[in-house]
N, C-alpha and C positions, 0 to 999 in steps of 0.2 A: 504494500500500500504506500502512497507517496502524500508523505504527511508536509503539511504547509507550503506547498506547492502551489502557487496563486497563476488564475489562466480567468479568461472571461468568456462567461456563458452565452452565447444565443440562442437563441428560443427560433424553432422551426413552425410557426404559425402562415399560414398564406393568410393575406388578408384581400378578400372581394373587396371590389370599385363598387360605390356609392350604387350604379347602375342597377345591380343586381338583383331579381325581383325576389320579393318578400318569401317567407315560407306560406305555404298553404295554409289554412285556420285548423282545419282538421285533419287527424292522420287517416291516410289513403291503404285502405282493407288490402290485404296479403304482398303488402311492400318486404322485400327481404332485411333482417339485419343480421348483420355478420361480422367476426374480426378481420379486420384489415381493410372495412367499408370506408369512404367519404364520406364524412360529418359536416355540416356546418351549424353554426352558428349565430348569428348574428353575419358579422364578416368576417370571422375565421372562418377556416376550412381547415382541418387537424383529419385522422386516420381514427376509426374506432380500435382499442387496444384487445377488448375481451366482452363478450357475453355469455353472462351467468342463465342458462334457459330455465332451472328451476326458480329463480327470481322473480323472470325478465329485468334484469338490469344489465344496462352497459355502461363501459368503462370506460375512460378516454384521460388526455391528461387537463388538470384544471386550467392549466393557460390556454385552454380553448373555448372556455363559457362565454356567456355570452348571457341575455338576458330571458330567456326563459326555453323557449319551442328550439329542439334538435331537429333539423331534416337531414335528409339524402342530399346527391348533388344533383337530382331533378327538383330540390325544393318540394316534395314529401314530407311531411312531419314524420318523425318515429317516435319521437319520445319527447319527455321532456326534463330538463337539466333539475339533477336532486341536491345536493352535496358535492361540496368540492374543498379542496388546500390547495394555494399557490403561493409558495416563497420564492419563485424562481428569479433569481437577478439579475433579469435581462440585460446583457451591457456589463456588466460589473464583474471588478475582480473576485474569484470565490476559491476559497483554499478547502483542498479535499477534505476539512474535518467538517467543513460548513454541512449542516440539515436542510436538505431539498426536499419538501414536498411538493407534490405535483399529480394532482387528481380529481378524477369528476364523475361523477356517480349519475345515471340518465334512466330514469323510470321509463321504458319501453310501455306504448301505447298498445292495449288491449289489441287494435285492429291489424299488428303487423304482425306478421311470421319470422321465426327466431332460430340461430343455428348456433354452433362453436366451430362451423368449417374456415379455416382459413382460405383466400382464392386461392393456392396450389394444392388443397384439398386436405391439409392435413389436420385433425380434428385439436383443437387446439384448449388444454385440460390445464387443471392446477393440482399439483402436489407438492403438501408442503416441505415434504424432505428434498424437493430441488432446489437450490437458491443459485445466482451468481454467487460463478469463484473466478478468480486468476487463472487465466491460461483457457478457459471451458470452451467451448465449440458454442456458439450461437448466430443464430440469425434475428432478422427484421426485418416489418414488413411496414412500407409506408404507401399511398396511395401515389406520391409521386417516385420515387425510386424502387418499388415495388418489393423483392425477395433478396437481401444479402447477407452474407455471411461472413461471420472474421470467428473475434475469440474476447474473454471479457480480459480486458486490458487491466482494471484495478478495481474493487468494491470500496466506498467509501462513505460517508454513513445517510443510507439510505438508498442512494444511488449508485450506479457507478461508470465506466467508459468502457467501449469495444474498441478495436483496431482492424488489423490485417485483413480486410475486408468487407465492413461495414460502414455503409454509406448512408446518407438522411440530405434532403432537401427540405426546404419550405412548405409543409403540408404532411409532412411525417411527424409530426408529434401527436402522444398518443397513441403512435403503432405501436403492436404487440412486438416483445424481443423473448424466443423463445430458443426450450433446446429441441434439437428434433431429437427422437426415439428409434430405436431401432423397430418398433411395431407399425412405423409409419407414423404417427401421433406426433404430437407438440407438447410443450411443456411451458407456459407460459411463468419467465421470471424475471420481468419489467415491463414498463413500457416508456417510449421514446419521449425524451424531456427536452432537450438543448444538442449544445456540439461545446464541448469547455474546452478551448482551446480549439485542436487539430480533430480531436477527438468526439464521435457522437457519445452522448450519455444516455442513460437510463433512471427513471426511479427502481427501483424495487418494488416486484410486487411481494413478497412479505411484509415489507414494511409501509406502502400502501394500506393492504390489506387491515394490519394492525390500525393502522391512521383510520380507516374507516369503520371499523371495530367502535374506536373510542367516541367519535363524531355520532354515531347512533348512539350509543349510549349516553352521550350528552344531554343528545335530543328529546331520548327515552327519560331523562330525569328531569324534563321540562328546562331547559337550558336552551338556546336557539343555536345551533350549527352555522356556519359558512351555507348558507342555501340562497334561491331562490324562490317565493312564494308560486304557487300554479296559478295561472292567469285567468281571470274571471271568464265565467260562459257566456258567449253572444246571448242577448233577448232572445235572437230567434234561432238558438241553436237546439239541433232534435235531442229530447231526452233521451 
């Protein structure tokens, strides 16, 4: 691990031109959602990272919120934005002991259809005995540089960095970073946050996971979370 090592973070968010039309008001009946889909938000555009099908909840990372309604990139509603943490320091020097959170939690709308396939088809799970290590084999998937692979370059707390092969543009934050399996399967353990330095990063999903653990139980003890509230019903929307 490379302790006090100071580099500067960027944040891989596309942000849509003004132009751009709105989301839809309502989610649109058997729309797909999936890991490694186009999200938007407002005027980000970020990569969905994970969907929990016993839930329906999806994942993404929090620098991609936005003000309430998630769509597709045909502007489709699928969900809508639950929870989230973003410390990320866009611009700024950050020294590998620094705590990066970076996550966003998306209630999936009743009317859309839900998978855990990633697009090169590999079904993409969580177990908690896989974490990022130093040296590990992994991949990531981003909506704009799609499937690459290196190895985890360093874990550092909470996050960490790939190299030898792992690329990230503008629009891949949020993507899933997983190990592949010999079953054909995924392993999903981060997803894509910045580029610190040279290097793409990641958060961790254990410690995610953890972060959104505490966040509901927050909630749960009547305490208000990092949220957005859900947007009221048109007059004349159908019961």
């Amino acid at each position: 691990m490379r302790r006090w090592c100071l580099r500067v973070l960027t944040v891989a968010t596309v942000l849509l031109p003004p132009a751009v039309a709105p989301l839809t008001a309502h989610a649109t009946p058997g729309v797909l959602v999936y890991p490694g889909m186009e999200v938007r938000q407002d005027t980000n555009v970020c990569t969905l990272g994970f969907v929990d099908i016993a839930t329906r909840t999806a994942f993404t990372a929090g620098h991609c919120r936005g003000s309430g309604s998630v769509g597709d990139k045909f502007g489709n509603v699928v969900g809508h934005q639950a929870i989230f943490r973003d410390n990320t320091p866009a611009g700024a020097t950050v020294a590998t002991d620094h705590l990066i959170a970076d996550w966003e939690t998306i209630a999936l709308a009743p009317e859309v259809v839900v998978n855990n396939v990633l697009p090169g088809g590999r079904v993409l799970v969580v177990d908690p005995t896989v974490s990022p290590q130093p040296g590990q084999r992994v991949c990531h998937f981003g909506v704009v540089t799609a499937e690459s692979c290196g190895t985890v370059d360093a874990v550092n707390n909470g996050w960490f960095t790939m190299a030898n092969g792992v690329v990230s543009q503008k629009g891949d934050s949020g993507g899933p970073v997983y190990v592949p399996t010999d079953d054909g399967r995924a392993v999903i353990v981060g997803m894509f946050n910045s580029t610190w330095g040279t290097y793409p990063a990641a958060v961790s999903w254990q410690a995610a996971d953890q972060q959104i653990r505490e966040e509901v139980f927050t909630a749960s003890s009547g305490i208000a979370p990092n949220a957005v509230p859900q947007p009221p019903v048109p007059p004349n929307a159908p019961a």
